[in-house]
Structure formats: structure tokens, C-alpha cells
C-alpha positions as a printed Julia matrix, in Angstrom:
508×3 Matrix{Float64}:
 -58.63   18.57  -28.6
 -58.72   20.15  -25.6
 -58.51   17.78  -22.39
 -61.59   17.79  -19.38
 -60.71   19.58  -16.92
 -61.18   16.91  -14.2
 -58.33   14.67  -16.02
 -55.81   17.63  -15.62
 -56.82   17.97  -11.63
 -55.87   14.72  -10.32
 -52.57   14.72  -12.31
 -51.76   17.66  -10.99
 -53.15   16.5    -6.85
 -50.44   13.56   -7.81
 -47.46   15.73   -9.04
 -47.79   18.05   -5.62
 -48.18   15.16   -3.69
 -44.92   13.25   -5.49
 -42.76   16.73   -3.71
 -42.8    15.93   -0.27
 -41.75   12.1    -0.6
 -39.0    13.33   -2.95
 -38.21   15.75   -0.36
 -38.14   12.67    2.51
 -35.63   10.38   -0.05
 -33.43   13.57    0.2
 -33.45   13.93    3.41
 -32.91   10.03    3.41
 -29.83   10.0     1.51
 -28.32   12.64    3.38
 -28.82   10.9     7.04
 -26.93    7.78    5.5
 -24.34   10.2     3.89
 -23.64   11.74    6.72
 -23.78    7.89    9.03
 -21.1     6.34    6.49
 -23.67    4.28    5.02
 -23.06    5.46    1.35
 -24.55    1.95   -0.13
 -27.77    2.88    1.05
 -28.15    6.5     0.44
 -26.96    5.66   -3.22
 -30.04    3.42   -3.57
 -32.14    6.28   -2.3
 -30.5     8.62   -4.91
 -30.75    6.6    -7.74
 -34.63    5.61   -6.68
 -35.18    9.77   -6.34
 -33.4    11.16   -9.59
 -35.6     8.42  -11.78
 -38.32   10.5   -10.92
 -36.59   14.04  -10.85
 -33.69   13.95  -12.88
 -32.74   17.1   -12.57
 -32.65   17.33   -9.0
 -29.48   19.28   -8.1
 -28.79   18.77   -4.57
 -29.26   14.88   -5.39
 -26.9    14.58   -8.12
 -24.23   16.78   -6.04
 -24.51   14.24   -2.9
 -24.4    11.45   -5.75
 -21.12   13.04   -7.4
 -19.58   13.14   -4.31
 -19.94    9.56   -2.83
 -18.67    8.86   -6.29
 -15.79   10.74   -5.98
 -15.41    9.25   -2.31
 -15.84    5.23   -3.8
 -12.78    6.02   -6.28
 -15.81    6.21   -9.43
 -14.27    9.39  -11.63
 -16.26    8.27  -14.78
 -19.31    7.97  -12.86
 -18.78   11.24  -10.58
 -18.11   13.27  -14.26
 -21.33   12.33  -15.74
 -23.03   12.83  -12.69
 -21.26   16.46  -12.51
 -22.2    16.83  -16.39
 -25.73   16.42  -15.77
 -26.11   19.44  -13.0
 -27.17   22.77  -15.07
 -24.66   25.18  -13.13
 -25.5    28.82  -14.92
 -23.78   29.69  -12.49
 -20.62   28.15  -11.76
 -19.45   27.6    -8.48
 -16.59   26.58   -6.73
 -17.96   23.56   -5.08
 -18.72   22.34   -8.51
 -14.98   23.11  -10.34
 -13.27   21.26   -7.15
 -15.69   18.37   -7.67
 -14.99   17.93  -11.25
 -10.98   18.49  -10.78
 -11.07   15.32   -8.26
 -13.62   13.38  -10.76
 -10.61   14.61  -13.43
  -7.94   12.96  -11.1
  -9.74   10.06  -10.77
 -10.32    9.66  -14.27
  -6.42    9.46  -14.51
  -6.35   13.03  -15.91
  -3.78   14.25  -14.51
  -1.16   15.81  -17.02
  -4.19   18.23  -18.08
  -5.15   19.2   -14.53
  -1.21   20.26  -13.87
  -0.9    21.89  -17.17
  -3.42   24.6   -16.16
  -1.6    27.63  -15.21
  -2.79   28.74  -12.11
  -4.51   32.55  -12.04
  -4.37   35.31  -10.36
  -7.31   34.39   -7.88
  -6.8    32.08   -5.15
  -6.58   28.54   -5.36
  -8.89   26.0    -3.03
  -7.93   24.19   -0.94
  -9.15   20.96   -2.51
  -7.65   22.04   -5.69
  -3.99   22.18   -4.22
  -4.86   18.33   -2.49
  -5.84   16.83   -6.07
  -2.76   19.02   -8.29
  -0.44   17.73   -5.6
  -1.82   13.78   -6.04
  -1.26   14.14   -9.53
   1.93   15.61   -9.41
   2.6    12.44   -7.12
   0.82   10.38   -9.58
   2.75   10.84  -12.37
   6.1    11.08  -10.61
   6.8    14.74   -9.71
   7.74   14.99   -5.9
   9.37   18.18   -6.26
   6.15   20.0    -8.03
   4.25   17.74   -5.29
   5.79   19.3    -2.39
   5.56   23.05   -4.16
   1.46   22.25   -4.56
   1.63   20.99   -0.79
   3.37   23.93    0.86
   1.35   26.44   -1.64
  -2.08   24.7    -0.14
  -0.34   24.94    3.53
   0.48   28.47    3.3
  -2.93   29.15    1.99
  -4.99   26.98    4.01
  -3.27   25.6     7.48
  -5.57   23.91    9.17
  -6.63   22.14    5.86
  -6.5    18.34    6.92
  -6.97   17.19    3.01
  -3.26   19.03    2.32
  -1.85   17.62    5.66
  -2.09   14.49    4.88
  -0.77   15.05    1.26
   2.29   16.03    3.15
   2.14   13.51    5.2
   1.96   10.92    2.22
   5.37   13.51    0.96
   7.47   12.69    4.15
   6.82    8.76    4.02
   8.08    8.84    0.37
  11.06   10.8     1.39
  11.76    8.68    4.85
  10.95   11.17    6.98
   8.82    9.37    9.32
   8.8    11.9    12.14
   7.36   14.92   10.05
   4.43   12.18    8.42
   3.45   11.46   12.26
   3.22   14.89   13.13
   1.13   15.44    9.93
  -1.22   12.93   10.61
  -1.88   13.62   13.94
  -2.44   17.27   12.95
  -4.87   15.81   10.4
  -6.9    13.83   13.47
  -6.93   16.96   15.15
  -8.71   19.01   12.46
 -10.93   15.91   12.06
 -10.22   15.1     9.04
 -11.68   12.5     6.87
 -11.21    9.47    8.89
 -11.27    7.34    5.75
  -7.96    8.84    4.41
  -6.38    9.27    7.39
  -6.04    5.1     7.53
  -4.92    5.29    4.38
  -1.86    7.37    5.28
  -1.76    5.92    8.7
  -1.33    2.47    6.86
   1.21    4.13    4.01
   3.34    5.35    7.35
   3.4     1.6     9.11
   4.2     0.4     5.51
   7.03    2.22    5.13
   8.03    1.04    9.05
   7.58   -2.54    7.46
   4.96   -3.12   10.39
   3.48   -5.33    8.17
   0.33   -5.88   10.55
  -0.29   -2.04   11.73
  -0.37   -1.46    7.85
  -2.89   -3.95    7.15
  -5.03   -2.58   10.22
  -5.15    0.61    8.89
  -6.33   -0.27    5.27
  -8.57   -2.87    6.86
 -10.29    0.28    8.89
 -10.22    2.54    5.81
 -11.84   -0.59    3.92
 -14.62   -0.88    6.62
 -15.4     3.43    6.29
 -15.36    2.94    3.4
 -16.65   -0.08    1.57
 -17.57    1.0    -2.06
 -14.08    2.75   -2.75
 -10.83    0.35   -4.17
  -8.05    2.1    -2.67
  -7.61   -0.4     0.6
  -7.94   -3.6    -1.22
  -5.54   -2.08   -3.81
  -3.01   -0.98   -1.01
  -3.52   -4.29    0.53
  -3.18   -5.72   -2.47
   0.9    -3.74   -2.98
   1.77   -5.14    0.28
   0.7    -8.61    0.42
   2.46   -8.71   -2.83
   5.64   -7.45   -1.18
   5.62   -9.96    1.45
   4.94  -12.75   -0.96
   1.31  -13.38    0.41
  -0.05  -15.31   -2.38
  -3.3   -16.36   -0.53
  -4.33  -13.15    0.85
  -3.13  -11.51   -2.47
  -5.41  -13.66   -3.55
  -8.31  -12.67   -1.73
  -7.32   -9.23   -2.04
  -7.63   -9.45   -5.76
 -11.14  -11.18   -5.91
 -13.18   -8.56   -3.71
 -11.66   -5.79   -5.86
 -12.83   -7.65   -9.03
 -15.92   -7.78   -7.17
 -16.25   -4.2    -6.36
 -14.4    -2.56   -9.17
 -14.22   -5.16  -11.75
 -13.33   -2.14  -14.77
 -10.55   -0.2   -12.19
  -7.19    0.3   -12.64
  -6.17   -0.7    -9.16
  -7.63   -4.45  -10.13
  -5.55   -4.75  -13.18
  -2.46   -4.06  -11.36
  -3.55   -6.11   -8.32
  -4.01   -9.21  -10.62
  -1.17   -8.41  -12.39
   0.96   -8.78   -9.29
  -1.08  -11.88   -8.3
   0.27  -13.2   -11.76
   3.35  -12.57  -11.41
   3.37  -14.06   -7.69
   2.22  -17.07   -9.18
   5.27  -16.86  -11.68
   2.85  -16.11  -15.08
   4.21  -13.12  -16.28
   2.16  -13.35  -19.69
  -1.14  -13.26  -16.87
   0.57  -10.35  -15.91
   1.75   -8.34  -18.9
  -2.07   -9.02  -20.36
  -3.34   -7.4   -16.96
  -0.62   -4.82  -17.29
  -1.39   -3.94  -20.53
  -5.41   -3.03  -19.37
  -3.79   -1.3   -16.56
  -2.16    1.03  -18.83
  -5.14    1.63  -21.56
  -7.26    2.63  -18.43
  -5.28    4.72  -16.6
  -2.42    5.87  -18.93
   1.43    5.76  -17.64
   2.15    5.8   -14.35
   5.59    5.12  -12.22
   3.75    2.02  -10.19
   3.16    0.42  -13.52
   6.53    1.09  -14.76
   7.99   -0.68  -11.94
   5.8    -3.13  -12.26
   5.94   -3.6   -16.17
   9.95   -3.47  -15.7
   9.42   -6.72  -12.55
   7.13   -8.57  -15.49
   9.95   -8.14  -18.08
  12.67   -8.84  -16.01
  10.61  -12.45  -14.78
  10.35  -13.27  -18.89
  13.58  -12.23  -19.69
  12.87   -9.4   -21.9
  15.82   -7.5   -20.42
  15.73   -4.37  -22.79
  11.87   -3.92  -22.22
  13.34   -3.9   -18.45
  15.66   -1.27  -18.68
  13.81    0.74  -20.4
  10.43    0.67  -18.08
  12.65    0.62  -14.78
  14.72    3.71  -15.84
  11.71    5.59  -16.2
  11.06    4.28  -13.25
  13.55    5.66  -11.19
  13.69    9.21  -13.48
  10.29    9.94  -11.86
  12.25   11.03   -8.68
  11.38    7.11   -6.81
  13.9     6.49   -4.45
  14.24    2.5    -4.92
  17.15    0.26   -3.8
  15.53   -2.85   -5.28
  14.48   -1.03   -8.21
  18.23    0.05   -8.79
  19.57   -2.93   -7.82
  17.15   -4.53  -11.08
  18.35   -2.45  -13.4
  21.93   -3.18  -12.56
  20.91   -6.99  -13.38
  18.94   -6.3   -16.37
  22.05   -4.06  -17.54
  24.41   -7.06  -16.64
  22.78   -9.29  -18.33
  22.75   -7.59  -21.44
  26.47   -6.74  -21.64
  27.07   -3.92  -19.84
  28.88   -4.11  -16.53
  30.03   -0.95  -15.99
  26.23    0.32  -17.07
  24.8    -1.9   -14.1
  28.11   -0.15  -11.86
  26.34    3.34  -13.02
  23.31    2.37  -12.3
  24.64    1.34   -8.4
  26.57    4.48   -8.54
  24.04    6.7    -6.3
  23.84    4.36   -3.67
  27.25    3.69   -3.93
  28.03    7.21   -2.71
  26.17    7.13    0.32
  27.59    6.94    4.15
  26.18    3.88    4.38
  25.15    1.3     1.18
  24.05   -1.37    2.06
  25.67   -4.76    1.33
  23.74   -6.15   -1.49
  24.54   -3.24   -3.38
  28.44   -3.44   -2.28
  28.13   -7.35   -3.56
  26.65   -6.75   -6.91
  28.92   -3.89   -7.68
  31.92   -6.64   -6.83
  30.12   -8.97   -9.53
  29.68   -6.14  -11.68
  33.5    -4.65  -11.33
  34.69   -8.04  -12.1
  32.93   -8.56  -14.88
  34.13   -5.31  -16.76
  37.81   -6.15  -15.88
  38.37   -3.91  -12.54
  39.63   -6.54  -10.77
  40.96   -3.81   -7.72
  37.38   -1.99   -7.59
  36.1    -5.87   -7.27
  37.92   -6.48   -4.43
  37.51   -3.27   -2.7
  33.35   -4.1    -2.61
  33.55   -7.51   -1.44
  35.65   -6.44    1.37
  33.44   -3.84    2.58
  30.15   -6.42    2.13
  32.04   -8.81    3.91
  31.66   -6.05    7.18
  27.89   -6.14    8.08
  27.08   -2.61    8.67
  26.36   -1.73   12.48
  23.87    0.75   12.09
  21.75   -1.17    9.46
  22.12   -4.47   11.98
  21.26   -2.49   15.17
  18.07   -0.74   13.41
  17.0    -4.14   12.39
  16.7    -5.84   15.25
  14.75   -2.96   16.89
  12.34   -3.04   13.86
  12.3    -7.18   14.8
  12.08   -6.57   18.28
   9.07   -4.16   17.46
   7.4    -6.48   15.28
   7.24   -9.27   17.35
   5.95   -7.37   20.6
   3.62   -5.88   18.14
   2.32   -9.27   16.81
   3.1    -8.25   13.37
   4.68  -12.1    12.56
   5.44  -11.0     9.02
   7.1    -8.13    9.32
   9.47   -9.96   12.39
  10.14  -12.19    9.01
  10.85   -9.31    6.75
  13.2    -7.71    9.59
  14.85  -10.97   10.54
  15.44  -11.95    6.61
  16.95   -8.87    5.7
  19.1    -9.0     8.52
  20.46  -12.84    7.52
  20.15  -12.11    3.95
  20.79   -8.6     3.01
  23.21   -7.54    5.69
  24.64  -10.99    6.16
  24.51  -11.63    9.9
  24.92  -15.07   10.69
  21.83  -15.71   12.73
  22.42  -17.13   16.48
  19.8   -18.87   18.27
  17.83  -16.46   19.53
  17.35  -14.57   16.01
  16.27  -18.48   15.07
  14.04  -19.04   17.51
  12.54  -15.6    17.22
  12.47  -16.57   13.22
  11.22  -19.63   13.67
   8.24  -18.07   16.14
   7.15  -15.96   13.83
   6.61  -18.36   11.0
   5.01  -20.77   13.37
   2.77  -17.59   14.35
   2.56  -16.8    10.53
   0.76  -20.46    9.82
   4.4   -21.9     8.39
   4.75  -24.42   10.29
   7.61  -27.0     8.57
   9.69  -23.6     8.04
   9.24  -22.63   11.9
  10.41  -26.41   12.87
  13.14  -26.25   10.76
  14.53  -22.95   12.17
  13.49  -23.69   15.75
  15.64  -27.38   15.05
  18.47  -25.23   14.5
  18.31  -23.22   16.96
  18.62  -25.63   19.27
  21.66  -27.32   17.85
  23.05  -23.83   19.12
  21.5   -23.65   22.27
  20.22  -27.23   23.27
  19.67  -25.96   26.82
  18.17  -22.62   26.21
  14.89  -23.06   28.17
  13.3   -20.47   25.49
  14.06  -22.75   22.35
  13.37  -25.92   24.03
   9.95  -24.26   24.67
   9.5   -22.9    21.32
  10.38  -25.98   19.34
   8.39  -27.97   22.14
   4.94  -25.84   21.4
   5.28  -26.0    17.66
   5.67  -29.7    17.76
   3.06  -30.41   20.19
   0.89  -27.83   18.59
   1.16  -29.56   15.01
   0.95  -32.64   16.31
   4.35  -33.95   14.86
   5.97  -35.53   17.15
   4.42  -35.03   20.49
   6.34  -37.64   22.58
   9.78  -35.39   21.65
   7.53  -32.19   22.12
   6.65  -33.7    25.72
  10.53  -33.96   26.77
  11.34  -30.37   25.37
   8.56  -28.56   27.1
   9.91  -30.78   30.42
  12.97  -29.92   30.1
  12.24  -26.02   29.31
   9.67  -25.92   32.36
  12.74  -27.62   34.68
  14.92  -24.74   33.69
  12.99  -22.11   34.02
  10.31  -22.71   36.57
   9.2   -19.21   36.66
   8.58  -18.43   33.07
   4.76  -17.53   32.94
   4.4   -18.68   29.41
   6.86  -21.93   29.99
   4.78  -22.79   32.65
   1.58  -21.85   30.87
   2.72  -24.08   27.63
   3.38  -27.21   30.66
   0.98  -27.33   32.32
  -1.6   -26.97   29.25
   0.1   -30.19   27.89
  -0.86  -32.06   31.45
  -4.05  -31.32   31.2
């Protein structure tokens, strides 16, 4: 039966009048797009493509703050819903980084390349994966391809840039970034390399800044909790681990990056079934990868499973990772199974250079003495017993740094390593500087403790009697004994700002 005209009419008055406020949400989505506030112009989006499914420009601008929040699976069925009868270029670079996310990365590298130029995003995500799954050297050949091809690209910049902190070359990644600023590149990733960079400086606090910043750009994307997450873990932060873990579960409950992120947590707390278990969903989701190698080969080594150990820590290390700690692991798990002079191989490499440092001269003593080379033994525990000049002087600048910087934990890191890896007996002004810096860090019995010490060196050093002074009056231990300290300090050095400042506060 054929329908009245005058139903069709008003059905079709509604449809033309539906066009324009499709066009506004659009236009909508693409103002907060463009003003960071991705959140929003998702909701607009999603509210616009119920009604016009196949709108292409909204599911391109919804593919790419996909891509942007880290959401590959999301991004590719977005991308596979776009009819492209004609392919274009904008669409294969948006699927190849929906691809990397997706943790497909051994069948985006195993595409020979053609004839016909490469983009320029397509270089960026072949030389992630190739970092991804552990290739530095076809990393850097992707990278200097892109650069040759593309110069001003910031994207490939600060892919290099991410190259030269993994190799220590610290000078080149700061030129690289600030290259990247230049060309105004995405401000999002540049924290994220900016924070990689002060990472590898163990400026424990300038890293967290950065990923902090990165977080705030960009909200909806797991990559700053997760690097947050690698570095509290490093400096044994199990509190802000903690909190670190709990907004990505929040925000990416199903990624990767919160797997491994608990799994650390776990093995912070000293579970390593918690962690294996979140390992092992690490590893379904995103395949094999060298972080979760190391990691698997930490968990292994905490229960004991030595062989498991050696096994996921010399991948580890075959992947091209440059890792004194890592090494030093294996050595232990390859001790403990047996074989000395495999935990001396292992050691071997660093062994060779100008320079090793001394816990890798003291294990290969404990090592050489356990396989019966009782001369080689010797030899290493004479040259540990020599605290290496150049590793001493460099950390006390990176101290120094720290603690003009504010950055209380990584003064720890730099002041610990120098007492415990280099062996430096510490005087009293590495103690009180130690002892500051927990105190600063919220660890307050530890800072005491140190600070006590301190002044059993240096009982009329007006800066320990002030430090030790402060943190007891400031705890409210002892305040009576914190009274006569900050006297005493404020007698001997009258014209110390903050002496005087720390005083007179306590006469108020």
C-alpha cells in the first residue's frame, strides 16, 4: 500500500532539518579536539555517529583521539567502519599506529618496504616497534631513514631522541627534543621523552613532572601513569605505586600497561604469585616484550625459580638492553644454580670496560672463588676495594643536582649508590645531606637516624646541628634537645639565612 503523501513530507522536513545540528556536533567535536578536551568531543562523537553512522569525518576524528588515548582495538574498529574506495594515506598511517597499539608489531616490521616513499608517521610507528620488541639497531635505521626523508618531522625527532637516552647519550636526546619544541610538536609526547631523558638523569622529580604534564594533556591515554608507574617502582615507592596503579585500573582497566604496573606493585609488596598472575595477562594481551622479560625474570628470581630466571633475563639482555642490574641478576641466578664461571660470563662485558663498577668487580670475586680461581678472586676484590673516582665525582654532582633541584628521592638514589655501590664511606655532610632528603622525602625515623650520625662526626657543624634540630622539632620528638641544637647552630653561624630562619621560627 502506497503511503499519503503528507506522512512522507514531514519525515522528510525532519531528516533535512536533523543535517545542520549534525553539522554543529561536528563542528563541536572538532573545537574540543583541537582545545585538548578529547573527553568531551568523544561524547559529541559518539552522540553524532548514533544518528549517522557512517559519517566519515566523525569516525576519522574518533580514530584518532583513540589512537592518541593509547585505544588500538578501539581506533581499528573505528578505522574498519570508514568505507575508503579510495584509500588514502591518512587512513594506512592511522591503521599502522592502531596496529602498533594493538601490540602488532612483528607484522608491521615484516612488511617490506616499496618502492614509493614511506610517511613520515609510518617510519615513527616501524621504529617504536622495532624498539618495542627489542631491535635498537633496526630502530635507529627506521629513525635516520624517516630523518633523511622528513627533517623537520618532530614525531621522528623524538623517536631519536627516545634512541639516544637508551644509548646514554644525553646530549644528542636534548638537542632532539628541543628541535622537537621547535617544530611544535605534539606537546603530549614531548613530556613523555622529556620525562624518559630526566629518568635516565635519575632526577627522580623532573621525571615525574614531565609525565605528570603529559598526564594532564592528556588524560584518557595510559602511557604517564604507566611510566610513573616504572619509576616509582624503581625507587621503591610503594604508596605512590600504589596510586599509580589504581587510576590506570580506572582508566584502562583491560591495558597492558596496568598488568605490568600491578605486577610490579606485587612484587613491591613481595607477592610474586600477584605478580606472575598479572604477568601472565600482561603477556596474553600484548604478546612478548623485553619490559616483561625483565620483569618476568625479577618475579622468578623473588620465588626462586632460578632457571625460569635465566632463561627470561637472557632474552632480556639479547634484545640489545644495556642493563647492569639486569646482568648482575643473571650472574646470581647462574650462581645459584651451579655455575660460577657462567655468572663470571655473564659479568664478562662489563668486566671489559674502562671503568666497571664495583658491584660487578665484587660479585665476580664471589663468583671466581666459587669456581676455584682463587688469583682472579683476589685480583676483583682488590680493585672493588678502590672506589672509582670518576663514578664518585659524577655522583655527587648528580646529588648535588638533586638536592638544589628538590628532587629528595633522587638525592637518595645518588647518595645510596654512592655508600652502597661504589663504597664510599659517607662523612657528615653526605649524612646530613642523606638524612635531609629523607626528612624532605616524609622518612622521618630514617632522616633522624642519619642526621644522629652525622653529628657524632661533626658535633659542632652548625649545618647538622641545624638539620637534626629541625627534624626533631618538626616531628615533635624531642623538642627540648631540638631547642639546644638549633641554639647552638644559630650561635655558630649567626648569619645563616635559613639557621636563623629555623631560630627564630622556634621563638615564636
Amino acid at each position: 500500500m502506497r503511503r499519503p503523501l503528507s506522512l512522507i513530507l514531514p519525515a522528510l522536513a525532519l531528516l533535512a532539518a536533523c543535517q545542520p545540528e549534525r553539522g554543529a556536533r561536528l563542528a563541536e567535536a572538532q573545537r574540543f579536539y583541537a582545545e585538548g578536551q578529547w573527553a568531551d568531543a568523544r561524547i559529541e562523537l559518539m552522540n553524532l555517529l548514533k544518528v549517522d553512522p557512517d559519517n566519515g569525518a566523525a569516525l576519522r576524528l574518533m580514530a584518532r583521539i583513540q589512537i592518541a588515548s593509547g585505544d588500538g582495538e578501539g581506533a581499528a574498529a573505528t578505522l574498519a567502519r570508514i568505507n575508503d574506495q579510495a584509500p588514502s594515506a591518512e587512513l594506512a598511517d592511522m591503521r599502522a599506529e592502531a596496529d602498533m597499539l594493538r601490540g602488532r608489531c612483528r607484522g608491521l616490521l615484516a612488511v617490506t618496504p616499496g618502492k614509493e616513499p614511506i610517511s613520515a608517521t609510518l617510519r615513527r610507528v616501524r621504529a617504536l616497534c622495532a624498539i618495542d620488541v627489542g631491535d635498537m639497531v633496526a630502530a635507529g635505521k627506521e629513525a635516520a631513514s624517516g630523518l633523511a626523508a622528513h627533517s623537520g618531522d618532530a614525531g621522528l625527532q623524538l623517536v631519536a631522541a627516545r634512541l639516544a637516552i637508551l644509548r646514554g647519550d644525553i646530549a644528542e636526546a636534548e638537542r632532539l627534543i628541543g628541535a622537537a619544541r621547535k617544530a611544535k610538536g605534539d606537546g603530549f609526547e614531548i613530556e613523555m621523552v622529556a620525562g624518559a631523558l630526566d629518568q635516565r638523569r635519575a632526577n627522580v622529580s623532573g621525571a615525574l613532572t614531565h609525565y605528570a604534564a603529559a598526564e594532564k594533556r592528556n588524560p584518557l591515554n595510559s602511557g604517564p601513569l604507566a611510566a610513573q608507574a616504572e619509576l616509582l617502582a624503581a625507587v621503591k615507592d610503594k604508596d605512590g605505586l600504589a596510586s599509580a596503579v589504581d587510576r590506570l585500573r580506572r582508566i584502562a582497566p583491560q591495558s597492558p600497561a596496568t598488568a605490568i604496573a600491578a605486577a610490579r606493585l606485587a612484587l613491591l609488596r613481595g607477592d610474586p604469585r600477584a605478580a606472575q598472575e598479572a604477568l601472565l595477562a600482561a603477556r596474553q594481551l600484548t604478546g612478548d616484550r623485553p619490559a616483561i622479560q625483565l620483569l618476568t625474570g625479577q618475579v622468578a628470581m623473588a620465588a626462586g625459580n632460578h632457571d625460569i630466571a635465566i632463561t627470561e633475563i637472557t632474552r632480556y639482555l639479547n634484545s640489545g638492553a644495556r642493563d647492569e642490574d639486569a646482568a648482575l641478576m643473571l650472574a646470581a641466578a647462574l650462581s645459584a644454580t651451579g655455575d660460577p664461571k657462567g655468572a663470571m660470563m655473564a659479568l664478562k662485558p662489563l668486566a671489559a670496560l674502562s671503568d666497571p663498577s664495583r658491584p660487578v668487580l665484587l660479585a665476580l670475586a664471589r663468583y671466581a672463588k666459587a669456581a676455584g680461581q682463587t688469583n682472579a678472586a683476589a685480583s676483583f676484590a682488590a680493585r672493588a676495594a678502590k672506589p672509582s673516582p670518576k663514578r664518585t665525582a659524577n655522583l655527587l654532582v648528580r646529588a648535588d643536582r638533586a638536592l638544589a633541584a628538590n628532587d629528595w628521592k633522587g638525592a637518595i638514589i645518588a647518595y645510596g649508590a654512592l655508600i652502597d655501590r661504589e663504597g664510599v664511606r659517607p662523612n657528615a655532610i653526605i649524612l646530613n645531606n642523606l638524612g635531609w632528603a629523607h626528612f624532605q622525602d616524609g622518612q622521618t625515623d630514617k632522616a633522624i637516624a642519619l642526621l644522629r650520625d652525622a653529628l657524632k662526626q661533626a658535633p659542632d657543624n652548625a649545618s647538622v646541628l641545624d638539620s637534626l634540630g629541625w627534624v626533631l622539632w618538626s616531628s615533635n620528638k624531642d623538642r627540648t634537645v631540638a631547642r639546644s641544637y638549633l641554639a647552638k647552630a644559630h650561635r655558630l653561624a649567626p648569619a645563616n639565612a635559613v639557621i636563623k630562619a629555623h631560630w627564630e621560627a622556634v621563638n615564636r
